[in-house]
C-alpha positions as CSV (number, residue, x, y, z in Angstrom):
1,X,120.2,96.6,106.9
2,X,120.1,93.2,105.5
3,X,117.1,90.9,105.6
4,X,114.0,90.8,103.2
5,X,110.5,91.3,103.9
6,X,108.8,90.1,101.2
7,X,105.3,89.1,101.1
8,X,103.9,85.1,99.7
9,X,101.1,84.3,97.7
10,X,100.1,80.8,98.8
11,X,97.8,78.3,97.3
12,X,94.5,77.7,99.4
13,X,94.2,74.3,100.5
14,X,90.6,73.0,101.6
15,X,90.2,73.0,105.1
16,X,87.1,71.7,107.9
17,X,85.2,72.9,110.7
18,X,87.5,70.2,112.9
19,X,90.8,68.8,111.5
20,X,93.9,67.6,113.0
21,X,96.2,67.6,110.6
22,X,100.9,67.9,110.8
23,X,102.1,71.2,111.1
24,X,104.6,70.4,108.3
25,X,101.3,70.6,105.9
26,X,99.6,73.3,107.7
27,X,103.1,75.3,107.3
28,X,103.0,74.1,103.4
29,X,100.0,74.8,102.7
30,X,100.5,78.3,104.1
31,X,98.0,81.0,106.3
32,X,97.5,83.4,103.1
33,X,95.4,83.1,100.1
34,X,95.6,85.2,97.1
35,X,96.5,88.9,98.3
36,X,94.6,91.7,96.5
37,X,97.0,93.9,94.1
38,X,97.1,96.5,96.6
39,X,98.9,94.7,99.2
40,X,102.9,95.0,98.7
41,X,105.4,92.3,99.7
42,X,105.5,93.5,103.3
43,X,102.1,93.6,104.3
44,X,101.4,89.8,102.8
45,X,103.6,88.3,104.6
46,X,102.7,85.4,107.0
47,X,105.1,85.3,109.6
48,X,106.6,88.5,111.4
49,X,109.4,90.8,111.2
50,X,111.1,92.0,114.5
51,X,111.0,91.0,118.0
52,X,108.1,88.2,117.4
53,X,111.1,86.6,114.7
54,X,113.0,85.8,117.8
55,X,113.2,83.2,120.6
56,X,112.1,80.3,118.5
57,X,110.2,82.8,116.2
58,X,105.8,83.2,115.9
59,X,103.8,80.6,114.0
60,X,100.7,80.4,116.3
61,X,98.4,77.4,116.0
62,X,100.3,76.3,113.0
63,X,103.7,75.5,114.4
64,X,103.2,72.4,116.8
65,X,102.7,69.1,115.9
66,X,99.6,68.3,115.7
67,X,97.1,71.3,114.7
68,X,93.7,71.0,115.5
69,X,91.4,73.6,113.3
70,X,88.1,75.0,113.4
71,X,86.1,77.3,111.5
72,X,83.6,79.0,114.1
73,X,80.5,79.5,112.3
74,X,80.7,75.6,111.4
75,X,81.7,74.5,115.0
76,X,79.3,76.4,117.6
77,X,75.7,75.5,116.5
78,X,76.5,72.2,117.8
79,X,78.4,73.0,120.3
80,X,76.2,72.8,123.1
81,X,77.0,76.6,123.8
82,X,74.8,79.2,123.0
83,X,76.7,81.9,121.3
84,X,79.6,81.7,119.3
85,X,81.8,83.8,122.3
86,X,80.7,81.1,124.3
87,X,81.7,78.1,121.8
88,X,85.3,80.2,121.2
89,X,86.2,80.5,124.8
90,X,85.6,76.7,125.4
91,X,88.1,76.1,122.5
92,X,90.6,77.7,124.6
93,X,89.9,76.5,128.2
94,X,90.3,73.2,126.2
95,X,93.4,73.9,124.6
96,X,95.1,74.5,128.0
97,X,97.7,71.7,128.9
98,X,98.0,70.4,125.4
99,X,101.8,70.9,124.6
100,X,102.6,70.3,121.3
101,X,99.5,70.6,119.6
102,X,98.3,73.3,118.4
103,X,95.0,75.4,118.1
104,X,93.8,77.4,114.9
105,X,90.0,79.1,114.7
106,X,89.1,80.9,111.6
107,X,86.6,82.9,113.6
108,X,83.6,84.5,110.9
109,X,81.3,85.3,113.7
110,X,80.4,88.5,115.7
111,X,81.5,88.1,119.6
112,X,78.8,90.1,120.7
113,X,79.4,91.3,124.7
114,X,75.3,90.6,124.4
115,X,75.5,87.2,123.5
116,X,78.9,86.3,125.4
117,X,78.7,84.9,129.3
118,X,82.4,86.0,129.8
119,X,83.6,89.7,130.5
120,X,86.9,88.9,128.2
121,X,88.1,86.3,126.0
122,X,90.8,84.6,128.2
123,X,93.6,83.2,126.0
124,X,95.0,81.9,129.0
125,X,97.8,79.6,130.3
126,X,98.5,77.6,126.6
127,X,100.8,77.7,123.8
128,X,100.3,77.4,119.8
129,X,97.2,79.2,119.1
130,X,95.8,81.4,116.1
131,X,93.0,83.5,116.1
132,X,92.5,84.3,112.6
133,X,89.1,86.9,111.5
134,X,87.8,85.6,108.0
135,X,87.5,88.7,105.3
136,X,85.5,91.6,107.3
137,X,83.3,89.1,109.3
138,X,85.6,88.8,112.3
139,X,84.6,90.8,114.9
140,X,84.7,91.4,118.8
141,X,81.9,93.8,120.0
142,X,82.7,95.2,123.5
143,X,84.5,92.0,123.9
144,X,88.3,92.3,124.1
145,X,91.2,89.6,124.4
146,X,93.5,88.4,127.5
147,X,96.7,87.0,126.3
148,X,97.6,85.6,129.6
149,X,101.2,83.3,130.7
150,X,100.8,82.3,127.1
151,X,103.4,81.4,124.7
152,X,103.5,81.4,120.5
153,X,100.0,83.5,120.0
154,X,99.1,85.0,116.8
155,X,95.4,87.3,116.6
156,X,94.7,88.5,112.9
157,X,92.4,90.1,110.3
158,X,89.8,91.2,113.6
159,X,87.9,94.1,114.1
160,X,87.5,94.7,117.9
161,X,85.7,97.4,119.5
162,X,83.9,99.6,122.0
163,X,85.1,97.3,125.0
164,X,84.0,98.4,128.3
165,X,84.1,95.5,130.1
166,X,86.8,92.7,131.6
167,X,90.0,94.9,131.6
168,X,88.5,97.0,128.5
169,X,91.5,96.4,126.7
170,X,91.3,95.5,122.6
171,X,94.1,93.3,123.1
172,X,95.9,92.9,126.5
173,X,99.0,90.6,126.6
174,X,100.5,90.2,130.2
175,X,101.6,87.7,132.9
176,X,104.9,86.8,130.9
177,X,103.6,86.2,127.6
178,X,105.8,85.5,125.1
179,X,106.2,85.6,120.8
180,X,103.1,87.6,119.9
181,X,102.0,88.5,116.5
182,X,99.4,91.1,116.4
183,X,98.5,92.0,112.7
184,X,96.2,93.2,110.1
185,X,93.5,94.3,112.9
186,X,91.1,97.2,113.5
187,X,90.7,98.2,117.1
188,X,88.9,101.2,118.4
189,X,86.5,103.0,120.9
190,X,85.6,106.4,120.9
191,X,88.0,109.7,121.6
192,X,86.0,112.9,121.0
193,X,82.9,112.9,123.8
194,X,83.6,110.2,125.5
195,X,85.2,109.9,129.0
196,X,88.7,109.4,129.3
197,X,88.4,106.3,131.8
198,X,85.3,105.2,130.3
199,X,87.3,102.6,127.9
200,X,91.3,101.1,128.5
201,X,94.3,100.7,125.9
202,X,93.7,99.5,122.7
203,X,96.3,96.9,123.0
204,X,98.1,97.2,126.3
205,X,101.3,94.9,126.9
206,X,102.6,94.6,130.4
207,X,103.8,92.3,133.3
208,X,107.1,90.5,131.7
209,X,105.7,90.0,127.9
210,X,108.4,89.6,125.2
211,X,109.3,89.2,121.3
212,X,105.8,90.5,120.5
213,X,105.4,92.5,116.9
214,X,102.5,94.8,116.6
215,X,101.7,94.9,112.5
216,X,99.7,96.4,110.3
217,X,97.1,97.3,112.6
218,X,94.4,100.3,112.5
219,X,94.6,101.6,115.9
220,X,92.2,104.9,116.1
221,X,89.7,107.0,117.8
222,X,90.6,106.6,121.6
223,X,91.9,108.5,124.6
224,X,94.6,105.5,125.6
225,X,96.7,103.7,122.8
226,X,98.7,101.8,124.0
227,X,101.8,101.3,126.7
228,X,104.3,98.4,127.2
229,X,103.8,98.1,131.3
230,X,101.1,98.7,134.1
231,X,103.1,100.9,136.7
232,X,106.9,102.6,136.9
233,X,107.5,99.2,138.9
234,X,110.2,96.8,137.1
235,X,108.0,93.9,137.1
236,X,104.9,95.7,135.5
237,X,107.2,96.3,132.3
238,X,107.5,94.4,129.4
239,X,110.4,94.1,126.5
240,X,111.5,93.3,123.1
241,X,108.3,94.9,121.3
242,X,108.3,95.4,117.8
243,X,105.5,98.5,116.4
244,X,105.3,98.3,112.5
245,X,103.3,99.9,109.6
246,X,100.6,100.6,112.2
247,X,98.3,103.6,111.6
248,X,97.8,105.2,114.7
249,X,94.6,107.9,113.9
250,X,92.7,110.3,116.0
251,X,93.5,109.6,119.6
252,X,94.9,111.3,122.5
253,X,97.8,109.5,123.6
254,X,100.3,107.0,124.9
255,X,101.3,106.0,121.2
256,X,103.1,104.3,122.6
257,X,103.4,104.9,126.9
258,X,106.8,102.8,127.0
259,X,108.5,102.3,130.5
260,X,111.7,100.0,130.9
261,X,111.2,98.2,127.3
262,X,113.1,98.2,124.2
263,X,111.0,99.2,121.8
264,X,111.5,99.4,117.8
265,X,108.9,101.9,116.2
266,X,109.6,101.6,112.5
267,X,107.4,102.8,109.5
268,X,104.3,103.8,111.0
269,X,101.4,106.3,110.3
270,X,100.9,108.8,112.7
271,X,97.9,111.1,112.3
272,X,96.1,113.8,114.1
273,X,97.4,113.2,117.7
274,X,96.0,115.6,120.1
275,X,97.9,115.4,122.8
276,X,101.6,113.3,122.5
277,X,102.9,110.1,120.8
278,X,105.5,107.8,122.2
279,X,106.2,108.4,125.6
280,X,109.8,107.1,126.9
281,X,109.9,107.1,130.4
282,X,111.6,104.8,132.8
283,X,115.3,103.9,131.2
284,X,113.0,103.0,127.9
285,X,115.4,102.7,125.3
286,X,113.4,103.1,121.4
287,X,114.2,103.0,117.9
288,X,112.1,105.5,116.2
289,X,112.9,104.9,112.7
290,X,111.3,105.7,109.3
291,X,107.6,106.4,110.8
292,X,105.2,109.5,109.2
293,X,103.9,111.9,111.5
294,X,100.8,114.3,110.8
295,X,99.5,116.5,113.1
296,X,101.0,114.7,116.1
297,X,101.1,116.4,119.3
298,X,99.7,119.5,121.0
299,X,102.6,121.5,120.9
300,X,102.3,122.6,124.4
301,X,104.9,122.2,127.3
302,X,104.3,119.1,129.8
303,X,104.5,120.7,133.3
304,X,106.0,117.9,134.7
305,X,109.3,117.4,132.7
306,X,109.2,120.7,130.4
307,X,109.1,119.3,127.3
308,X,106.8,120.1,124.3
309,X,103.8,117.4,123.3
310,X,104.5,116.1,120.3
311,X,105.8,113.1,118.5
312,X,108.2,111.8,121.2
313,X,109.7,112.7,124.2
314,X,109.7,112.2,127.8
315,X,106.1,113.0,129.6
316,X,104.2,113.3,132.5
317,X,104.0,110.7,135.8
318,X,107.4,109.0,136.0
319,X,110.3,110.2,137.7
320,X,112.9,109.3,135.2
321,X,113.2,109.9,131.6
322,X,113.6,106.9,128.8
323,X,116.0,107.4,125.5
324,X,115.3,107.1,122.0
325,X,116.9,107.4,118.6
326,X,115.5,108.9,115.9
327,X,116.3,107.7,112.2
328,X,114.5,108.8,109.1
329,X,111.3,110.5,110.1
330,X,109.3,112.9,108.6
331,X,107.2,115.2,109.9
332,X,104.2,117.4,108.8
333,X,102.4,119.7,111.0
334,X,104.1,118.5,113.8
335,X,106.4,119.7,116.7
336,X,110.0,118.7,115.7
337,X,112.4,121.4,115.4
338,X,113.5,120.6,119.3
339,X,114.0,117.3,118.6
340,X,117.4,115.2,119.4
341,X,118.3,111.4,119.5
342,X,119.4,111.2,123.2
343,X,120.6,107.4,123.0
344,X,121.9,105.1,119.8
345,X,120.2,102.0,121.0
346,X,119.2,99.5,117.4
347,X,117.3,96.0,117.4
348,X,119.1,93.0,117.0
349,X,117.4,91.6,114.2
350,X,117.4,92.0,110.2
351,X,114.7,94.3,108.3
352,X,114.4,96.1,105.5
353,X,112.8,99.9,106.2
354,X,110.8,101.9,104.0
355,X,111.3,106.0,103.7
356,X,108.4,107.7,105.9
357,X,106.7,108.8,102.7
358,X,106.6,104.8,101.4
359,X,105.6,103.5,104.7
360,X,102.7,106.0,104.8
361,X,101.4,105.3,101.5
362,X,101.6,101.0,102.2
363,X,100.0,101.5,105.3
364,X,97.0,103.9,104.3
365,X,96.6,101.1,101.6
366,X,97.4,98.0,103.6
367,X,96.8,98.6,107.3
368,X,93.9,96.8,109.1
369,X,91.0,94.0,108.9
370,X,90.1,92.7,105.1
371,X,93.5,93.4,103.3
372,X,94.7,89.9,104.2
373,X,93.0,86.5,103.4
374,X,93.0,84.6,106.2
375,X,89.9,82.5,104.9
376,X,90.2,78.8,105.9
């Protein structure tokens, strides 16, 4: 497959707590700083591979005309609000309305669910925005995100976590969102002792999304994962959703739930899944290619289609089955022997994939919040 991924190691240019400055130098001057030796060509890179490449392509704040750029802990003591939640999610109400110009916040703050007078952080009803953590200081506590009928979105470099409130979602994208980039983040809540209901998907996508890629994230310790639509209904799905060098670590299940979408699950790190991994139901057609599985999966048949729990297959809830093709995976201490591809469905797009074995050693190394730098 043709197509490079590398990674660029871009000069820092000084920025400010407010500019508005031409995308064409905001695009020149690049996202990344200096990556740390660690971090291969792949994971430095600073715009996406897969579905999120498409449809005009992903460049967040940075690819409208005008971009207008904040750094949080500089803008929200004079504000006027009191927290810096508060101060972000004024940013955003503001933004709405403004085609063309474009919305970047280098956010070094905790959103604290204490300190925040929302229940979610809406990133709602705009276009050409980048939420971008700074080193390990961006972080959402309790407080998840609501990409909502938005369009050209990037999040980065965040930790997010323990959120029991608004939708209790990490990261929710719905309500025909389109070109998401979701990378380099840590998300979690809490699996073992804690009630299944008691917290959402770590980063749910539903309701007519498309061209979203799901990157390099740390995705771990949590009953739900992650699915690509609300119900079985047609509407409630979403499509075109790229999942790459993710680690997926000590949850339950629904890694992905994937009804109706095409889905392209290439080089991930599956470890110590209790219960089952992606789940195709609904006509789902997915590319499982080149992805590292450890532990995944119970083993044990599903009553409702008779299948065995492990790293993908067809369970529980829907009526109809989806269809995957399986390229290049490797398994250890996993369910896999009754394993079959049961479609030939491929993406339309050019990448380059690792073998399971690379992919899990550049994602232990390279996955999550503070491998990037983001910094403004």
């Amino acid at each position: 497959m043709a197509g490079p991924m590398e990674g660029n190691r871009i000069q820092q240019r000084p920025r400010h707590a407010a500019l508005a400055v031409s995308a064409a130098g905001a695009l020149a001057g690049g996202l990344l700083g200096a990556v740390s030796p660690v971090s291969a060509a792949p994971a430095a890179a600073d715009s996406p591979v897969g579905y999120a490449s498409m449809n005009g392509g992903t460049t967040g704040g940075f690819g409208a005309g005008t971009v207008h750029e904040y750094v949080l802990s500089e803008y929200w003591p004079g504000s006027g609000h009191g927290s810096p939640g508060d101060a972000l999610y004024a940013l955003l109400k503001e933004h709405r309305g403004k085609s063309g110009e474009g919305l970047v916040v280098h956010i070094d703050e905790t959103v604290s669910a204490d300190a925040f007078s929302e229940s979610k952080l809406d990133v709602k009803d705009l276009e050409n925005v980048s939420l971008l953590g700074v080193g390990e200081q961006g972080e959402f506590d309790g407080v998840g995100i609501n990409i909502r009928n938005a369009h050209n979105v990037v999040v980065r470099n965040l930790e997010i976590h323990h959120v029991d409130q608004g939708e209790k979602d990490g990261i929710g994208v719905q309500a025909d969102s389109s070109n998401v980039w979701i990378d380099h983040n840590e998300i979690y809540n809490e699996f073992q002792g804690a009630d299944k209901d008691h917290y959402d998907g770590l980063i749910d996508i539903k309701n007519g999304s498309e061209y979203i890629t799901v990157s390099w994230n740390h995705l771990h310790d949590s009953w739900k994962t992650m699915l690509t639509a609300s119900s079985d209904g047609e509407s409630a799905a979403s499509d075109k959703i790229t999942y790459m060098f993710n680690h997926f670590e000590n949850v339950n299940s629904r890694v992905p739930l994937i009804r109706r979408s095409e889905v392209h699950m290439l080089n991930n790190y599956f470890e110590d899944i209790a219960a089952s991994a992606i789940n195709c139901r609904m006509g789902a057609q997915v590319l499982v290619e080149g992805n590292y599985f450890q532990r995944t999966g119970s083993g044990e048949t599903d009553g409702h289609a008779g299948q065995i729990e492990g790293p993908v297959g067809w369970w529980y809830g829907s009526d109809e089955t989806g269809y995957w093709n399986l390229v290049d995976n490797a398994f250890e201490e996993t369910p896999n022997a009754h394993l079959e591809s049961t479609t030939d469905f491929t993406v339309p797009y050019s990448y380059n994939a690792l073998s399971p074995e690379d992919a899990r050693a550049q994602v232990e190394r390279n996955a999550g919040n503070g491998v990037i730098d983001a910094a403004p």
